[in-house]
N, C-alpha and C positions, 0 to 999 in steps of 0.2 A: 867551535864544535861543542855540542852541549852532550855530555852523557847523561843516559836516564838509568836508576837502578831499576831493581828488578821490582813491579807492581807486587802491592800487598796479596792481591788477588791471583800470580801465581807463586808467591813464597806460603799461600797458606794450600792450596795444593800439594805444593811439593813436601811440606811439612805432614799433613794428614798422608801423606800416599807412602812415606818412609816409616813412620808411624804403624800403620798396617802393615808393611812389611815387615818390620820385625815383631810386630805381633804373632803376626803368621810364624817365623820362623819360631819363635818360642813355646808357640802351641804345638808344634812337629815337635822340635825335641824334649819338649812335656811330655806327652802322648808316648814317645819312644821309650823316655825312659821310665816311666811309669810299668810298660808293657814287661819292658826288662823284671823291674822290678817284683812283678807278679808274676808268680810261678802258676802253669798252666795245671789245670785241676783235668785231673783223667774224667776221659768222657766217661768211662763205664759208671763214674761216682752214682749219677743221677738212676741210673737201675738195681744198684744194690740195697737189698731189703735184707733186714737182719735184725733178730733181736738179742739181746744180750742182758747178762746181768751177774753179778758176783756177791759169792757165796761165799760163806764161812763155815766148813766145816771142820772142827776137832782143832782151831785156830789153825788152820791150813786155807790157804785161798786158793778159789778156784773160778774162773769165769768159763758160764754157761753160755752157747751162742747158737743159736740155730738160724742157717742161712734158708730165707724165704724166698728168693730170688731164681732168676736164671743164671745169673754168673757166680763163676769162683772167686773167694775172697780168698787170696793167696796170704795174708797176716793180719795182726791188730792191732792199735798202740791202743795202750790204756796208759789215761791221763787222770792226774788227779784234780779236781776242781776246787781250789781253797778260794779265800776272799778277793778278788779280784785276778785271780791269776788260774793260769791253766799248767799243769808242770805233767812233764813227760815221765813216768813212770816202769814201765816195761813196756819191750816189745815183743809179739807174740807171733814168730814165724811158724805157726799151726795151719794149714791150707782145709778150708772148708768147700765142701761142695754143695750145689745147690739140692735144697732139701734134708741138707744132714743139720746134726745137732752135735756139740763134743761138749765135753768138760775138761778145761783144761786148764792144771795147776799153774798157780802165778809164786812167782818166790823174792817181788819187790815190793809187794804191797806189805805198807806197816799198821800198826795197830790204830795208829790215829787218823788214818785216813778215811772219808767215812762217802765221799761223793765225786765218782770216776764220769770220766766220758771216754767210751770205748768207740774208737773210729777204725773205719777198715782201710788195708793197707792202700797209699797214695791219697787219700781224699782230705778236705778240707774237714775245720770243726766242725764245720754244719751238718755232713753226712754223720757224725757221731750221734750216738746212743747214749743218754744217761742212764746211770746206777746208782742205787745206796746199797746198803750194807744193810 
């Protein structure tokens, strides 16, 4: 009785077909944990219009903001922008409404900081506003 092994022609199927298959699975749980990983950007981001900018008066600071938009910007973080890096500097629970303007004193910003980006509450850096001084 002669046994024959298994032809080269289906060990290289079954090779390519396992192959794919955990390919596959690796791209699902990439995909998944990726998703995890990124925090969902509020849809309203993409319609909030606003300009902003920060003032020094009397060595007192104060960011100027006027909401151009249809929605309310319920806060603001203002960041500081140094050499590679973006650093969280106050957060301003001030609620704007659309078409208003306020001036509203900041009491974290320090003397050497000279270029913010002021983003409205929930959104990515992108939706942010740059300032100088």
């Amino acid at each position: 009785m002669k046994k024959r092994a298994i032809t080269p022609v289906i060990a290289t199927v079954l090779l390519i077909s396992i192959s794919l298959i955990l390919a596959v699975i690796i791209v699902v749980w990439a995909r998944s944990t990726i998703v995890q990983l990124n925090p969902q950007t509020n849809p309203q981001c993409e319609e909030i219009y606003f300009n902003a900018e920060i003032l020094n008066i009397n060595n007192k600071y104060y960011l100027a903001a006027v909401n151009l938009g249809n929605i309310n910007i319920t806060s603001f973080q203002i960041s500081v922008v140094k050499t590679g890096a973006i650093e969280n500097r106050e957060n301003i629970k001030e609620s704007l409404s659309p078409g208003e303007s306020k001036e509203i004193q900041l009491t974290k910003i320090q003397k050497e900081d000279k270029k913010f980006l002021i983003i409205p509450a929930n959104c990515p850096e992108k939706y942010g506003v740059e300032a100088k001084i």
